[in-house]
C-alpha atoms as a printed R data frame, in Angstrom:
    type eleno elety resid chain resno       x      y       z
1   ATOM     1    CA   UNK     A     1   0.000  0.000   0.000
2   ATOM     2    CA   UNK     A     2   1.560  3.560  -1.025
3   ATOM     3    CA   UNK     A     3   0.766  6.597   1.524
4   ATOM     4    CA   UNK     A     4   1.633 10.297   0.596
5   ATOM     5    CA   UNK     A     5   1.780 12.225   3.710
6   ATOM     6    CA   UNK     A     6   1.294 15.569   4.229
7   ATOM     7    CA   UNK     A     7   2.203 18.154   7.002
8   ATOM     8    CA   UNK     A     8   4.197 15.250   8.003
9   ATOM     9    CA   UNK     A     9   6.733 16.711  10.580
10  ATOM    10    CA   UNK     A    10   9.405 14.584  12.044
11  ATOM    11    CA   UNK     A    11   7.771 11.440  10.744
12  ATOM    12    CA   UNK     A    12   5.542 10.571  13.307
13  ATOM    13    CA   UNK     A    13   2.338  9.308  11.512
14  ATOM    14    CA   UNK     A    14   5.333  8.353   8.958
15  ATOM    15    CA   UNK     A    15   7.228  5.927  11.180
16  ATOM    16    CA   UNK     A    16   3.836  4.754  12.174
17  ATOM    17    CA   UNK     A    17   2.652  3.496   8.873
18  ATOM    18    CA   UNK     A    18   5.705  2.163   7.888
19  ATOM    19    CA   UNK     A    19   6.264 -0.012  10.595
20  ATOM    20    CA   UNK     A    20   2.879 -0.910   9.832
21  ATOM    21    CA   UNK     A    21   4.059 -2.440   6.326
22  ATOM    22    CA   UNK     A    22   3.039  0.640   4.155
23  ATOM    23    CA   UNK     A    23   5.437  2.260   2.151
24  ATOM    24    CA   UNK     A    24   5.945  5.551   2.305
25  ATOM    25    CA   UNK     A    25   6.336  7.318  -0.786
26  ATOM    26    CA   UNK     A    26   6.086 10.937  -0.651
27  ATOM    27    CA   UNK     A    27   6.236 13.783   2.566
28  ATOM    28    CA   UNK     A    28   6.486 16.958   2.853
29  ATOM    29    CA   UNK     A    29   6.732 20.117   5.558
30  ATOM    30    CA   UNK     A    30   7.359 23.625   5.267
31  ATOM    31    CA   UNK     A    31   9.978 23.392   8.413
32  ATOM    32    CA   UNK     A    32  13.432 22.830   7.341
33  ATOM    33    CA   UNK     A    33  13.956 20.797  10.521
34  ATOM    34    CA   UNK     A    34  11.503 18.168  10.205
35  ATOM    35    CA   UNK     A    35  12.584 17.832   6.397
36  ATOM    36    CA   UNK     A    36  16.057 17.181   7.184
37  ATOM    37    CA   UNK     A    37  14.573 14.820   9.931
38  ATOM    38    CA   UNK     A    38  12.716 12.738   7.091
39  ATOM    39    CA   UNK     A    39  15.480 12.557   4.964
40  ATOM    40    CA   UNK     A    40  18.430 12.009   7.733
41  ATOM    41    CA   UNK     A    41  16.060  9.203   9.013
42  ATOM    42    CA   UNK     A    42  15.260  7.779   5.272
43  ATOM    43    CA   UNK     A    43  11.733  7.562   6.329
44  ATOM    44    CA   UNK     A    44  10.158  7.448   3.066
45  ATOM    45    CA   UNK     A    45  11.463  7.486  -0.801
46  ATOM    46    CA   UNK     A    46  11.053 11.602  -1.523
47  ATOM    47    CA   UNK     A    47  10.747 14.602   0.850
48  ATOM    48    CA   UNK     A    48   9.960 18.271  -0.394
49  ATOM    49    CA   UNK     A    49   9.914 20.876   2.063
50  ATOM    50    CA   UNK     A    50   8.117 24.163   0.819
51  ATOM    51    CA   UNK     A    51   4.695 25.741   1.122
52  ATOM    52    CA   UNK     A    52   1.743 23.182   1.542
53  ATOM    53    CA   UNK     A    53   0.247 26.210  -1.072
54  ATOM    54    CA   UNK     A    54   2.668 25.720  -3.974
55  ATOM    55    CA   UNK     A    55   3.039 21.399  -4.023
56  ATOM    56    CA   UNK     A    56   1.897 19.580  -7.121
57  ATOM    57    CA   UNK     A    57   1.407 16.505  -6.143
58  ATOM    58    CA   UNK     A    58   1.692 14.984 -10.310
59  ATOM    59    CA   UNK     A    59   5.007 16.327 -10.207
60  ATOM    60    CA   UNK     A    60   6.422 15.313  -7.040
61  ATOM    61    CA   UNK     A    61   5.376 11.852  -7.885
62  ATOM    62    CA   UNK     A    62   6.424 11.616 -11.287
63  ATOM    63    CA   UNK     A    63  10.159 12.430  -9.962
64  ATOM    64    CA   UNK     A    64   9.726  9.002  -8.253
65  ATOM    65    CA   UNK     A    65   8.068  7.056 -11.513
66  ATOM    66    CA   UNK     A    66   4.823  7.608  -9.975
67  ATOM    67    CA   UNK     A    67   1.490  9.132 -10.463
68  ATOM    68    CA   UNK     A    68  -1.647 10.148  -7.933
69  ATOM    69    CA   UNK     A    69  -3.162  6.998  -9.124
70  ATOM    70    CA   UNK     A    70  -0.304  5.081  -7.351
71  ATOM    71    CA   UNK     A    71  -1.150  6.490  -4.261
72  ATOM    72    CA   UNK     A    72  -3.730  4.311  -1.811
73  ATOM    73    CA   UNK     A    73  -3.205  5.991   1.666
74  ATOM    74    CA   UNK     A    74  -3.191 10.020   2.089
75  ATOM    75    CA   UNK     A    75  -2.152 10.861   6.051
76  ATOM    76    CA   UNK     A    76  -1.961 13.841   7.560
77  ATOM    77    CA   UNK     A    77  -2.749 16.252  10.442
78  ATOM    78    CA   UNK     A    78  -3.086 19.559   9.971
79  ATOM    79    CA   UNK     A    79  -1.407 21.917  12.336
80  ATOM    80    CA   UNK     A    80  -3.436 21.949  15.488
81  ATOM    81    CA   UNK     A    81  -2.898 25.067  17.520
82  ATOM    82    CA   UNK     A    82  -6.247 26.549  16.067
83  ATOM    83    CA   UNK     A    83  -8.177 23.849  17.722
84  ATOM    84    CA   UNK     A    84  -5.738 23.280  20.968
85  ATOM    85    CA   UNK     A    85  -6.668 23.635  24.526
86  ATOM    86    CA   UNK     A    86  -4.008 26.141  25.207
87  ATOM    87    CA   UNK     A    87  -5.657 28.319  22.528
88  ATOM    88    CA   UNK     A    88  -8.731 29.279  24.884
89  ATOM    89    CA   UNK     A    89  -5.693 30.943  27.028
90  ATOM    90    CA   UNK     A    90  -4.063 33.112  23.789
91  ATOM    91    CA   UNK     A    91  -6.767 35.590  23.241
92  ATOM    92    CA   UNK     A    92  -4.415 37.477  21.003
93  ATOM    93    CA   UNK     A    93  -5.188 34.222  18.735
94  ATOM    94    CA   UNK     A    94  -8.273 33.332  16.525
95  ATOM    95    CA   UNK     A    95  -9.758 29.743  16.588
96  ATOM    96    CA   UNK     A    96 -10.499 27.139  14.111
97  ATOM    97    CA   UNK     A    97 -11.342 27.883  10.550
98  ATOM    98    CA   UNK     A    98 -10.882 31.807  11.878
99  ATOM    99    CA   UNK     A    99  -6.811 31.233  12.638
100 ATOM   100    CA   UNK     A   100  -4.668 32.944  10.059
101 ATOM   101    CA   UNK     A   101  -3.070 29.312   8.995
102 ATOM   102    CA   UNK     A   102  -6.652 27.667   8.661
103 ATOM   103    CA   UNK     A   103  -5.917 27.180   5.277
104 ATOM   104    CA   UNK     A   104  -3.752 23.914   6.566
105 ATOM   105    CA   UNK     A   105  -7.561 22.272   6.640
106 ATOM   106    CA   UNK     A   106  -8.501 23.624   3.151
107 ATOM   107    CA   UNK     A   107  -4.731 22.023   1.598
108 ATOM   108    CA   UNK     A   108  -5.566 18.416   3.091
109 ATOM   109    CA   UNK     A   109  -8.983 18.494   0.810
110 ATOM   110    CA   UNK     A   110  -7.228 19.908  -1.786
111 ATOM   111    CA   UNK     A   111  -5.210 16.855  -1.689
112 ATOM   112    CA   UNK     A   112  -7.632 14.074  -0.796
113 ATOM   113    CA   UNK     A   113  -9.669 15.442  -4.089
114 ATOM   114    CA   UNK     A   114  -6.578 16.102  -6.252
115 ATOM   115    CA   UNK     A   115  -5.224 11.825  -5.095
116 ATOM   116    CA   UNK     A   116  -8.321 10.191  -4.251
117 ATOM   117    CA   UNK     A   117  -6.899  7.345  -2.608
118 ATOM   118    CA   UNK     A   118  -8.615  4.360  -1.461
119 ATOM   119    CA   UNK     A   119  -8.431  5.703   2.371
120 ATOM   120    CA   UNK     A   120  -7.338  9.002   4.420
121 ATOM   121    CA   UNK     A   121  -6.147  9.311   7.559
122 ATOM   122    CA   UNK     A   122  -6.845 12.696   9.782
123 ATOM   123    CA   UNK     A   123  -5.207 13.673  13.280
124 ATOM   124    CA   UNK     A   124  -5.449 16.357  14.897
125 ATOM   125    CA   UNK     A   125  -5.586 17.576  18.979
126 ATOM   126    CA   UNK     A   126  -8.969 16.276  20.357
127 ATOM   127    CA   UNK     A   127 -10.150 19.742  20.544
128 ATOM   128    CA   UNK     A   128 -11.261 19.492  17.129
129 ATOM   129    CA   UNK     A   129 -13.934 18.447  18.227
130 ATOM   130    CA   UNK     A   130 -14.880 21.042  20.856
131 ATOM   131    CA   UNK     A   131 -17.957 23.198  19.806
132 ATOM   132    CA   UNK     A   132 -16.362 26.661  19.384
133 ATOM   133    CA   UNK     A   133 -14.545 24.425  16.459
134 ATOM   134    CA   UNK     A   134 -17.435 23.141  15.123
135 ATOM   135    CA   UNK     A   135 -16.943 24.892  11.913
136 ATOM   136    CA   UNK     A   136 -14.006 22.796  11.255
137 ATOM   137    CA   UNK     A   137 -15.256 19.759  12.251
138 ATOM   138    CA   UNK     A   138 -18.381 19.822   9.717
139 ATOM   139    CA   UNK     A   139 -15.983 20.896   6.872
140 ATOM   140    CA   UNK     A   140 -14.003 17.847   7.706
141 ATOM   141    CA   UNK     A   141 -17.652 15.682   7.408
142 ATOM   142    CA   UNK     A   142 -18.710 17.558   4.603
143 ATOM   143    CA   UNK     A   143 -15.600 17.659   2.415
144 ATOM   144    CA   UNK     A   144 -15.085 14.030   3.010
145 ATOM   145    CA   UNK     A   145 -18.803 12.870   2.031
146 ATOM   146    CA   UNK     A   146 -18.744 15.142  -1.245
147 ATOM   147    CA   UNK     A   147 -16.001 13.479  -2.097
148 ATOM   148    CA   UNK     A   148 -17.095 10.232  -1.534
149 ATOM   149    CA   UNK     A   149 -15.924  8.436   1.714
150 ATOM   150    CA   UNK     A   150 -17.203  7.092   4.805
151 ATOM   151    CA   UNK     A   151 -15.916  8.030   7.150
152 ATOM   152    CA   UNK     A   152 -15.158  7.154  11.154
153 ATOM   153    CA   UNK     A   153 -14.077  9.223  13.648
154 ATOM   154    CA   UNK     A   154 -12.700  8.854  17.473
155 ATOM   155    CA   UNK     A   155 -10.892 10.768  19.917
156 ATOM   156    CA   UNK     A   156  -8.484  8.294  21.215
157 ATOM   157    CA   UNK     A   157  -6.135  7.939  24.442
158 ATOM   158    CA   UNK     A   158  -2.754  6.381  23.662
159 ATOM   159    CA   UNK     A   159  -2.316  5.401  26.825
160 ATOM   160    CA   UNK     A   160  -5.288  3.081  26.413
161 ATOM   161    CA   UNK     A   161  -3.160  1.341  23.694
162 ATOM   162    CA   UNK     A   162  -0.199  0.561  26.303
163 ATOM   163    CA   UNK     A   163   1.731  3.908  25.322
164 ATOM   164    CA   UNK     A   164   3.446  5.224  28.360
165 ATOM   165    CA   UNK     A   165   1.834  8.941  27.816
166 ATOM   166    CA   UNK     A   166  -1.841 10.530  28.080
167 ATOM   167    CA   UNK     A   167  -2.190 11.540  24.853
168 ATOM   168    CA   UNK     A   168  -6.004 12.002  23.161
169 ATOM   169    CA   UNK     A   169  -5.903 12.566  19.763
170 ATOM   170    CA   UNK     A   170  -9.012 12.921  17.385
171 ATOM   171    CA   UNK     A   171  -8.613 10.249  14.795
172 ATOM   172    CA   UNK     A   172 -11.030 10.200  11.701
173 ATOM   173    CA   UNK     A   173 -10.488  7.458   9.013
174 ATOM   174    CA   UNK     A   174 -12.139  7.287   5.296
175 ATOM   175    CA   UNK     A   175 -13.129  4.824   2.952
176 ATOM   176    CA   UNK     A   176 -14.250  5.255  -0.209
177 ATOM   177    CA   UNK     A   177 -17.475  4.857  -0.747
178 ATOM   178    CA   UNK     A   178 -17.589  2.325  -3.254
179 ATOM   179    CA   UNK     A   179 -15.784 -0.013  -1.060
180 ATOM   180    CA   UNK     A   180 -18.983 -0.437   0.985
181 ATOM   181    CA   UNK     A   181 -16.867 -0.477   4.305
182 ATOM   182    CA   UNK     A   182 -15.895  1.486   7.561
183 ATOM   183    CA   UNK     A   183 -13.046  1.267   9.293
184 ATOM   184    CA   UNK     A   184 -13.247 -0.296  12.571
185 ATOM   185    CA   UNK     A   185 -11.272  1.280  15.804
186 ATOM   186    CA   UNK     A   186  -9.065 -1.642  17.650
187 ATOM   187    CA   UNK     A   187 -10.640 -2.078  20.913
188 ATOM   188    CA   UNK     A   188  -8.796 -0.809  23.335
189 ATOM   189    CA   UNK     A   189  -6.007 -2.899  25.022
190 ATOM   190    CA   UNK     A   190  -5.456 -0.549  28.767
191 ATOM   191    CA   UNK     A   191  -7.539  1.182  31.355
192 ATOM   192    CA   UNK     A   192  -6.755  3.878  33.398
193 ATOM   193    CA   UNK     A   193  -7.062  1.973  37.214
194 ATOM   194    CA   UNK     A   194  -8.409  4.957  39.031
195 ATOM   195    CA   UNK     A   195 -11.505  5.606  37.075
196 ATOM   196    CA   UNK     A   196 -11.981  1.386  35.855
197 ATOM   197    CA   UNK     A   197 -13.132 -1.308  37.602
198 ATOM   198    CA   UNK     A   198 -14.291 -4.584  38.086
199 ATOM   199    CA   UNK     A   199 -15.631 -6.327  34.655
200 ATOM   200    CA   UNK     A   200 -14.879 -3.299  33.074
201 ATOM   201    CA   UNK     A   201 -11.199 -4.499  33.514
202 ATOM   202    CA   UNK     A   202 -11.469 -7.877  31.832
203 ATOM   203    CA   UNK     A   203  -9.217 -8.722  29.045
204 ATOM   204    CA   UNK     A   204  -7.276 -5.056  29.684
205 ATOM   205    CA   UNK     A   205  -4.180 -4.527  31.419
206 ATOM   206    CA   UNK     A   206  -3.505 -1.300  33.670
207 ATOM   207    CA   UNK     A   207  -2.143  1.835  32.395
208 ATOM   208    CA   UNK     A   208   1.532  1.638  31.512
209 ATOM   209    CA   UNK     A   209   3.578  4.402  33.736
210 ATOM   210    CA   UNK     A   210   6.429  6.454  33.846
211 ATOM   211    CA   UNK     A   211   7.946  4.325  36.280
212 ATOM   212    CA   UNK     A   212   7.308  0.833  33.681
213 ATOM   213    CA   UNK     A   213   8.707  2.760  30.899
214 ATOM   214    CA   UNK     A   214  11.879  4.977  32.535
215 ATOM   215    CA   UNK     A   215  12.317  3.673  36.026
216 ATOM   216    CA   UNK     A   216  15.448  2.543  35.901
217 ATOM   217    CA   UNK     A   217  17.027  5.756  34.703
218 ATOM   218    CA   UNK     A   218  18.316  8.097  37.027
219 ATOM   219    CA   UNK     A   219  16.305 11.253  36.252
220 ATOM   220    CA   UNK     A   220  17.910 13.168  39.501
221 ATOM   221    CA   UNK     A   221  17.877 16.859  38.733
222 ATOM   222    CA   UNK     A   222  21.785 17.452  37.729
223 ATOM   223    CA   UNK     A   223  23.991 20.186  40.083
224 ATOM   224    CA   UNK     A   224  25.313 22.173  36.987
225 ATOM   225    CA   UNK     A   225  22.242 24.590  36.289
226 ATOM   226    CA   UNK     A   226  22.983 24.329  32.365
227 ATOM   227    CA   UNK     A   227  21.748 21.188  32.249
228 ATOM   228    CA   UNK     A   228  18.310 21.568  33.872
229 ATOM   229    CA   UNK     A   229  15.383 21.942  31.538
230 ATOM   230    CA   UNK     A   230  13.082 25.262  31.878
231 ATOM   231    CA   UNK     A   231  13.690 28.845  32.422
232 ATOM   232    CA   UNK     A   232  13.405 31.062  34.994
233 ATOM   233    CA   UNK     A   233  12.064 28.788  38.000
234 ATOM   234    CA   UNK     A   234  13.835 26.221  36.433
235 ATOM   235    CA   UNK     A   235  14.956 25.822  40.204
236 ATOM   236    CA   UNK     A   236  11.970 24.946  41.565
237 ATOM   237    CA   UNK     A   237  11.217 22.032  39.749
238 ATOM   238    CA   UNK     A   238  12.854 19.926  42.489
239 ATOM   239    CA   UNK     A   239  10.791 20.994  45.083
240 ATOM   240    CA   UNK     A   240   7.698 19.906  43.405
241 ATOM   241    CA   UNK     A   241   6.231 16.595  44.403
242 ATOM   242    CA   UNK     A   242   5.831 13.925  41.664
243 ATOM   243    CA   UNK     A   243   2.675 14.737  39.794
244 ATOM   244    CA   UNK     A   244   1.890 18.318  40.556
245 ATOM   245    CA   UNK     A   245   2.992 21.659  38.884
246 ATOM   246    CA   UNK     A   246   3.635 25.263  40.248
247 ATOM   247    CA   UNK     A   247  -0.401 25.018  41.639
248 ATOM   248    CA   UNK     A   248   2.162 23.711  44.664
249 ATOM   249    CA   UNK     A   249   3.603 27.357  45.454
250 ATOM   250    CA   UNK     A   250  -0.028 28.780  45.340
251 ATOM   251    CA   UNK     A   251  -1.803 30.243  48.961
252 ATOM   252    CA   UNK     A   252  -4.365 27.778  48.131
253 ATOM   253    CA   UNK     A   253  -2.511 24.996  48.493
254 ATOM   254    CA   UNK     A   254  -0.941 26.214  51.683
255 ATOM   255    CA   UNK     A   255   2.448 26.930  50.799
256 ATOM   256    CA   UNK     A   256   4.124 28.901  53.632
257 ATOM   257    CA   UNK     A   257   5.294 31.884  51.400
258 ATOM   258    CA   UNK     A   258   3.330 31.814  48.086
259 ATOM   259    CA   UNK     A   259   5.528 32.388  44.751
260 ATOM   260    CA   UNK     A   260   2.468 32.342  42.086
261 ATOM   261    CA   UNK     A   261  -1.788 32.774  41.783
262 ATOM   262    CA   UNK     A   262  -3.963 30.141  41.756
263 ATOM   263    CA   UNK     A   263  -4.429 29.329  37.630
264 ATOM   264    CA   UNK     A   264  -2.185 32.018  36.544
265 ATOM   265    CA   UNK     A   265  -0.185 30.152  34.353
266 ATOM   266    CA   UNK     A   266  -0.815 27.223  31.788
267 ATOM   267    CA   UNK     A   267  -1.385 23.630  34.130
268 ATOM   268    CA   UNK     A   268   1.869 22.186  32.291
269 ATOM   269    CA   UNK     A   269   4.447 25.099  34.284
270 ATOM   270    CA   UNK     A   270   6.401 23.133  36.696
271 ATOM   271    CA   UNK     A   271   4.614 19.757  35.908
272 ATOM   272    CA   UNK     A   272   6.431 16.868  37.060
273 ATOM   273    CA   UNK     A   273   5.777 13.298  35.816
274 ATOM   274    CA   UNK     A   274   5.040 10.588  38.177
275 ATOM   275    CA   UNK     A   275   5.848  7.521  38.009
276 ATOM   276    CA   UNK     A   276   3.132  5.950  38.872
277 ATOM   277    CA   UNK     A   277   1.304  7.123  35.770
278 ATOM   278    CA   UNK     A   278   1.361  7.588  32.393
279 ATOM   279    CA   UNK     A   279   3.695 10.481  30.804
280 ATOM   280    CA   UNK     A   280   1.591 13.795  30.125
281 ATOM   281    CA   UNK     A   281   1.592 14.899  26.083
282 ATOM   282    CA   UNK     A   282   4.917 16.815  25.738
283 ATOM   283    CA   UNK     A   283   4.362 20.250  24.933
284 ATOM   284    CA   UNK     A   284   5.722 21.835  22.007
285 ATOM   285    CA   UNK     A   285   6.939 25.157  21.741
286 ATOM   286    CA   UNK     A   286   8.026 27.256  19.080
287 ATOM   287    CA   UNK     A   287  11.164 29.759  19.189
288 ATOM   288    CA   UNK     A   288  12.075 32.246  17.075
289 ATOM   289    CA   UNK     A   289  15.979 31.608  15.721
């Protein structure tokens, strides 16, 4: 099966597929970085990094000996911080289809109609799906039917998969309609042993932790301040207890002298993994060079 992927970063849904037994044909980003990542990692057989905008997809392919008919999987997902959680907290930013790079969702139709493979593949942050997005989230339905696939949709928690790391991620999968067929989500292999229970449990094994995954490497906070991660309370970070964040120096929760308000930062300042559950999502952040 040949996938074209699109907005394709580091390789992620890349890597994913091809360990999978698909072969990866064509990728492409408009950050050096990640293109030099694909390529340095041989992930597929051609990488172009440019402007979603200006790819042909005919042309890219036929430098390979291939055409859009070739193609049976497109996979992609469109940047996300129009439809992220943190994006209720930048209120300098628009949302969804009203974000200045919401043209991201208008490029991956512009492929899927231009290919027309047998299936697509969509990710994206599971705030897709919250209502102030829902503009987005019925292009996505409608694009997809006019074109001609069914499609299936799921926000999905890796760590109910065995991942060592929370991470929901909306999922939507299509088939072409002439197929007659849906995909089918894998049933879920992990629970969460807090919130599950009893026959709920059966078959399922607990939530794979931090502890499982990294315990046996020492993670002790090093003496030379160079080498700790963060910025400016960078120091603090050893004083917080495994699983909490900077909500720790807060009046509230009865520190002694309090260093910050209650909810006056984003919950992922000072967060400290515990080992006795799953990883949080890793937060990315840009920098300007």
């Amino acid at each position: 099966m040949n996938v074209l992927s699109i907005f394709s970063g580091g390789g992620g849904i890349d890597c994913g597929f091809k360990k999978a037994g698909y072969d990866i044909c064509f990728s492409t980003d408009f950050w050096q970085p990640a293109c030099e990542t694909l390529e340095k990692n041989r992930v597929g057989r051609l990488v172009k990094c440019a402007d979603i905008r200006t790819i042909n997809y005919a042309e890219e392919l036929a430098k390979i000996g291939m055409a859009v008919d070739d193609i049976d999987v497109l996979v992609g997902g469109p940047p996300c911080p129009a439809y992220s959680k943190s994006r209720f907290y930048r209120k300098d930013k628009k949302r969804a289809l009203e974000d200045e790079n919401s043209f991201t969702l208008y490029e991956y139709f512009r492929a899927l109609k231009e290919i027309r493979p047998k299936v697509f593949f969509f990710e994206n942050v599971f705030g897709f799906v919250y209502k102030p997005h829902k503009a987005a989230f019925d292009l996505l339905k409608e694009r997809a039917s006019t074109l001609g696939y069914e499609i299936s949709y799921k926000v999905i928690n890796a760590a109910n998969y065995g991942v060592p790391q929370i991470r929901e991620r909306f999922i939507c999968v299509g088939v072409k309609r002439e197929y007659g067929k849906t995909f089918v989500f894998p049933a879920e292999t992990h629970y969460n042993p807090e919130k599950i229970s009893g026959k709920a449990t059966r078959g399922k094994k607990p939530w794979v932790t931090c502890g499982d995954a990294i315990g046996d490497l020492d993670y002790d906070l090093p003496e030379d301040k160079d080498m700790q991660a963060g910025s400016k309370h960078k120091d603090l970070l050893k004083l917080v207890p495994p699983g909490d964040n900077y909500l720790y120096f807060t009046a509230e929760r009865g520190y002694p002298e309090p260093i910050f308000k209650w909810r006056s930062r984003y919950w992922s300042f000072l967060l400290k993994l515990s080992p006795e559950k799953p990883s949080w999502t890793i937060q990315a952040i840009s920098r300007k060079q």
